[in-house]
C-alpha positions as CSV (number, residue, x, y, z in Angstrom):
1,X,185.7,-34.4,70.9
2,X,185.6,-30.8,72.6
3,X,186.9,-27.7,71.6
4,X,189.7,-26.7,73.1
5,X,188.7,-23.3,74.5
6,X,191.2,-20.4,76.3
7,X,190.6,-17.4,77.9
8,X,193.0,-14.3,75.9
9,X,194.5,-12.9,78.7
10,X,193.4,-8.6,79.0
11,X,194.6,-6.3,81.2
12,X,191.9,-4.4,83.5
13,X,189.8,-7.6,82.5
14,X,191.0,-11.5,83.1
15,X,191.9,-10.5,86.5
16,X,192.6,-13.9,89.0
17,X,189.1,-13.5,90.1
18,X,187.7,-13.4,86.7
19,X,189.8,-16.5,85.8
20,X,188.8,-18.4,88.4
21,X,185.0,-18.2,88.0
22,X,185.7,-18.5,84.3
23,X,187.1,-21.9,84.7
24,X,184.5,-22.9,87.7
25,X,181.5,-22.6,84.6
26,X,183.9,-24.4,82.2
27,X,186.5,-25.8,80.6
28,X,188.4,-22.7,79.8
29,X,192.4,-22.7,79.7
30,X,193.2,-19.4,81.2
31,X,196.5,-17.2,81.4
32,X,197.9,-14.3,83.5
33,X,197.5,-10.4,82.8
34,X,200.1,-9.8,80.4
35,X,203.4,-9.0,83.3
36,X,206.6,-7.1,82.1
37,X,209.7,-9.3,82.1
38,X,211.9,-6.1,82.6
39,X,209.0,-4.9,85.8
40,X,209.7,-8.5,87.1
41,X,213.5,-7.5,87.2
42,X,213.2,-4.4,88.9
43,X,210.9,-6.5,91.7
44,X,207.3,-5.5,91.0
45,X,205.2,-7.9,92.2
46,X,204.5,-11.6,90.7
47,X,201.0,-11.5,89.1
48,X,198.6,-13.9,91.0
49,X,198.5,-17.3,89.3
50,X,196.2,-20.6,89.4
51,X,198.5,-23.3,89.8
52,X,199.1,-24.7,86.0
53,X,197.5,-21.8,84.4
54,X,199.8,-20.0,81.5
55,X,201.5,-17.0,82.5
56,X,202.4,-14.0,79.9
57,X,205.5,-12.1,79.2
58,X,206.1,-8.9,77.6
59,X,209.5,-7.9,76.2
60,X,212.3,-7.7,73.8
61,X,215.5,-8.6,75.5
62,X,216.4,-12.6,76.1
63,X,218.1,-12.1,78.8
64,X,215.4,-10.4,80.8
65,X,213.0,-12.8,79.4
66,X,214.5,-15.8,80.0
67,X,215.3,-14.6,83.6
68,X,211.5,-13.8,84.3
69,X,210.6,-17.1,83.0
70,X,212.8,-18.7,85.9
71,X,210.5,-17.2,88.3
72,X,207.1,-19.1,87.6
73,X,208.2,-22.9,88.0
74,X,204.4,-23.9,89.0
75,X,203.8,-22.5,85.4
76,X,201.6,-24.9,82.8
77,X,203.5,-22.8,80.0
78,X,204.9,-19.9,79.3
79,X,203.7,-17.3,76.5
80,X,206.0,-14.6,75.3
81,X,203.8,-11.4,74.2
82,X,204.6,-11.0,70.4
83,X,201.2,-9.8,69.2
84,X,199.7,-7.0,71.3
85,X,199.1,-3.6,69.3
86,X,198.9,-1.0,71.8
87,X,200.9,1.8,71.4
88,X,203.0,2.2,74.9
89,X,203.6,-1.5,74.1
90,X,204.8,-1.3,70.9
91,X,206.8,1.9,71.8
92,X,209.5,0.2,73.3
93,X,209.8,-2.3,70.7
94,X,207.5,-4.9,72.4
95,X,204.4,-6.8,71.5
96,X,203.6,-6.6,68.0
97,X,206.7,-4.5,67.0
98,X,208.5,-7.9,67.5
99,X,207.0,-8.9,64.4
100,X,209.2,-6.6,62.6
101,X,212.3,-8.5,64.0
102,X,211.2,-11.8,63.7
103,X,215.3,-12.6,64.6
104,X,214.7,-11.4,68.0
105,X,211.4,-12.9,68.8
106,X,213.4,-16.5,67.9
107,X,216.7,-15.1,70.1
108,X,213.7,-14.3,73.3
109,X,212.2,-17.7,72.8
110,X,215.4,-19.3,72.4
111,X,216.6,-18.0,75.6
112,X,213.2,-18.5,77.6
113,X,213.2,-22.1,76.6
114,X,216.3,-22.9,77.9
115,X,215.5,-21.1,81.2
116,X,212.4,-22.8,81.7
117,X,210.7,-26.2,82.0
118,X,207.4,-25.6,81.1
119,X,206.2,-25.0,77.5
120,X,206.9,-22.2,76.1
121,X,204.0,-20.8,73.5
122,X,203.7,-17.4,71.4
123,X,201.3,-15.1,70.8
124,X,201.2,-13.1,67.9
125,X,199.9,-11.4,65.0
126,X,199.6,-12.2,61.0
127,X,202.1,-9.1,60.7
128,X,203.1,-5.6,61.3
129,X,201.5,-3.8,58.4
130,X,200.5,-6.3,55.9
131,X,200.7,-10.4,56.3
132,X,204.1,-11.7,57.1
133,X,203.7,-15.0,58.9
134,X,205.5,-16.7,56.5
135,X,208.7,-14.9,58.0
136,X,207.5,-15.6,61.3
137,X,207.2,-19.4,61.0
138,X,210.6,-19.7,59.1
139,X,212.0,-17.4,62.3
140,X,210.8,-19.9,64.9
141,X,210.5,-23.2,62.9
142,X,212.7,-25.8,64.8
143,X,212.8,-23.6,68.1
144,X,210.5,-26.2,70.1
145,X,207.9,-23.8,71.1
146,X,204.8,-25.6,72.1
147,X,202.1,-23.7,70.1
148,X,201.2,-20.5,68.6
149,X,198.2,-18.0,68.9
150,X,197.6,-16.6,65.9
151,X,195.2,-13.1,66.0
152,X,193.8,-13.4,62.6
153,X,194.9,-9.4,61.9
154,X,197.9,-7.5,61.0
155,X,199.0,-5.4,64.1
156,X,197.9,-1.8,62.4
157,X,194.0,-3.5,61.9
158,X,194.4,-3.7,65.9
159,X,190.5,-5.1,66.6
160,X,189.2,-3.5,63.2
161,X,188.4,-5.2,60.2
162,X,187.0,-8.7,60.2
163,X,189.6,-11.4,60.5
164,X,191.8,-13.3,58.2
165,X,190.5,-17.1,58.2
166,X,192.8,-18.0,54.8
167,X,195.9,-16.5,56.7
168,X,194.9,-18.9,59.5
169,X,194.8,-21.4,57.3
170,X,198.7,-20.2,55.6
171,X,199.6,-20.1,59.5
172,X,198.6,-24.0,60.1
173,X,200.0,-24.9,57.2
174,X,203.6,-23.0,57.6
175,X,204.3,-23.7,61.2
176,X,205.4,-27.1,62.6
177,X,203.9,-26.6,65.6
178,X,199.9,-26.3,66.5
179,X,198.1,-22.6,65.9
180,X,195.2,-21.7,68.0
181,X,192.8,-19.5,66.5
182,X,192.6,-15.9,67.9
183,X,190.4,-12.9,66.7
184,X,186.5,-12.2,65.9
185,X,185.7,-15.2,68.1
186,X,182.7,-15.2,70.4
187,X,180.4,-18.2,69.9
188,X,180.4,-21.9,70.0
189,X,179.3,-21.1,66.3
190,X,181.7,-19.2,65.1
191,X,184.4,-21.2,66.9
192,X,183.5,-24.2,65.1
193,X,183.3,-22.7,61.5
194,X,186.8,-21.6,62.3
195,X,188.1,-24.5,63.4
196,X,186.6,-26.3,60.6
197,X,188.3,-23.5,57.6
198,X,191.6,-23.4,59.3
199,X,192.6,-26.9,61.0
200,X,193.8,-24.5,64.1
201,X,194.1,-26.7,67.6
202,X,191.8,-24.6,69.8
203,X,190.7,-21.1,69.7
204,X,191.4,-17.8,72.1
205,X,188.2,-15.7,73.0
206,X,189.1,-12.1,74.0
207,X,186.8,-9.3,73.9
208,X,183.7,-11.2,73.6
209,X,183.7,-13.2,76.8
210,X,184.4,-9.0,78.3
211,X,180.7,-9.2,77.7
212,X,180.0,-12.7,77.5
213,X,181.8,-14.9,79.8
214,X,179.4,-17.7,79.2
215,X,180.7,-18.1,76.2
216,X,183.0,-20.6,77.0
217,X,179.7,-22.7,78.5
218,X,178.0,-22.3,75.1
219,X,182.0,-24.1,73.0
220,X,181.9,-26.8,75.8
221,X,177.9,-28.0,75.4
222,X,178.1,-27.0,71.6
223,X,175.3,-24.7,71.8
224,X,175.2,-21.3,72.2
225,X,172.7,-19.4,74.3
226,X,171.8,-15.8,75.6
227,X,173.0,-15.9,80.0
228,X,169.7,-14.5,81.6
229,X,169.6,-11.2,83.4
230,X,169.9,-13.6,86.5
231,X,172.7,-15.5,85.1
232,X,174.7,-12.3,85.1
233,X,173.7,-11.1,88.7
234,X,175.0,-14.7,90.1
235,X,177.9,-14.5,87.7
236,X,179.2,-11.2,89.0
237,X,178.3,-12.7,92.6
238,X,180.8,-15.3,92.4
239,X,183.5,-12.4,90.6
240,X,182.8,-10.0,93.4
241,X,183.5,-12.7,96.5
242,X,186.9,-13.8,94.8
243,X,187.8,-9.9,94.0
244,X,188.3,-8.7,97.6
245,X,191.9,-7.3,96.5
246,X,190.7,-5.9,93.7
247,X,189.9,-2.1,94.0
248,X,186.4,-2.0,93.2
249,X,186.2,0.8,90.3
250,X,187.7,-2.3,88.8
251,X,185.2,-4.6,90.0
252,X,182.3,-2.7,89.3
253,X,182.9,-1.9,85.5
254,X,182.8,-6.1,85.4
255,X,179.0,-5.7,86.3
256,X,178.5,-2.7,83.6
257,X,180.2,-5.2,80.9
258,X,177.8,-7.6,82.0
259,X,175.0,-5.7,80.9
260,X,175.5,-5.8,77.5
261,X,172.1,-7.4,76.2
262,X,170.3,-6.3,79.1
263,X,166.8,-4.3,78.3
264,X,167.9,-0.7,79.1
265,X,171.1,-1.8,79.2
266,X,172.5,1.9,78.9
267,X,170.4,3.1,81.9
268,X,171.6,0.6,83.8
269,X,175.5,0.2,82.8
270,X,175.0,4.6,83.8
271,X,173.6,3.5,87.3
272,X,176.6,0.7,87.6
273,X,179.5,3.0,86.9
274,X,178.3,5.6,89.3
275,X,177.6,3.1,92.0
276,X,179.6,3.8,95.8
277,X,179.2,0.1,96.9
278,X,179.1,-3.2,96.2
279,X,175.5,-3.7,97.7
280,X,174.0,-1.1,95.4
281,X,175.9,-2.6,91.8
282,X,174.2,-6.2,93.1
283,X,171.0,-4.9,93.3
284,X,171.2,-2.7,89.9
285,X,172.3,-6.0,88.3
286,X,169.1,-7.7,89.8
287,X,166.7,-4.9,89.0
């Protein structure tokens, strides 16, 4: 049996193009850009879906939330936001600030599951400060969420420090309903050592497939490999004829992430970034 493999959604990054040629190379189950609930209220527009693909909400009020859910019925699930650790997020009390009202983050998923008929999952964090996902599974225990990503560090470790596997392991064992694995993942590898510790469902690549989005390839054929300088340039190909509504500083830094591994990488992410055209990134790709 496969891995069950998804795609962490990242703004400025899994953009619907991205997504799309992520899940033509393989089995990859893929989510929106993370999309204010509260935005969504005030009319700013929908982000752009695949039909059955997850779509991700940011916020603290129920209300809001569970009215935003409403408006995505072709939906596969629905994730409420509870983990990310950037400042303007966590600001207004979103993201991983939840974590330190794990009362709310049950009142928001409350609320968004009885809005909704699609499943409604979680992403989160082991805790605020220090490792609190006891409290969080006693918070949402018997709440019917679907499933749980856990990011295997507290929210102050943001992307630092390597992550927790034994609070993976706490998380599986404390919530009653299936954890995907989140955090330091970006191999078949390393996926399956994870999987193997913990007893998690799946596992969430994020920053690594920025760089590497064959990495999903390498957890379907259970083998990893190194993409090929050509691999890359047909990759970003396939990105860039989907991406016609992206504005293209946005599609060229995809090229200069691509690089990573390249000889003279550096020389050539330089050249990428400082590109005027599409033409002139495809060639710099192919040099």
């Amino acid at each position: 049996m496969g891995i069950k493999a998804y795609l962490a959604p990242m703004c400025g990054v899994t953009d619907i193009a991205y997504r799309k040629v992520c899940r033509a190379h393989a089995k990859v189950i893929t989510t929106t850009e993370m999309v204010s609930a509260r935005a969504l209220e005030q009319n700013v527009p929908r982000p752009l879906m695949i039909k059955g693909e997850g779509v991700q909400l940011v916020g603290n009020d129920p209300r809001v939330l569970a009215e935003a859910a409403k408006m995505f019925p072709e939906a596969g699930f629905i994730e409420l936001n509870a983990g990310c650790p950037v400042h303007k997020v966590v600001k207004k009390g979103h993201g991983s600030r939840m974590l330190q009202k794990p009362e709310l983050m049950r009142e928001c998923v409350d609320a968004m599951i009885a809005a909704t008929d699609a499943p409604v999952t979680v992403k989160t964090r082991l805790g605020w400060m220090k490792n609190t996902v006891a409290e969080t599974a006693k918070a949402l225990r018997g709440s019917g969420i679907e499933r749980v990503v856990m990011h295997a560090r507290t929210a102050q470790q943001s992307y630092g420090d390597a992550p927790d596997i034994a609070a993976l392991r706490e998380a599986v064992q404390l919530f009653d309903c299936p954890v995907t694995a989140n955090g330091g993942i970006g191999s078949y590898e390393s996926a399956a050592k994870v999987l193997e510790s913990t007893g998690c469902e799946g596992v969430m690549v994020g920053r690594a497939a920025i760089t590497n989005p064959f990495v999903f390839e390498a957890i379907e054929h259970k083998k990893d490999f190194e993409p090929t300088r050509e691999q890359c340039a047909d990759f970003f190909d396939e990105y860039a004829s989907l991406a016609t509504s992206i504005p293209f500083v946005e599609v060229r830094m995809h090229a200069a992430w691509l690089c990573h591994g390249f000889r003279y990488a550096s020389k050539t992410r330089d050249a990428i970034v400082h590109a005027e055209d599409l033409d002139s990134v495809r060639s710099l790709l192919r040099e």
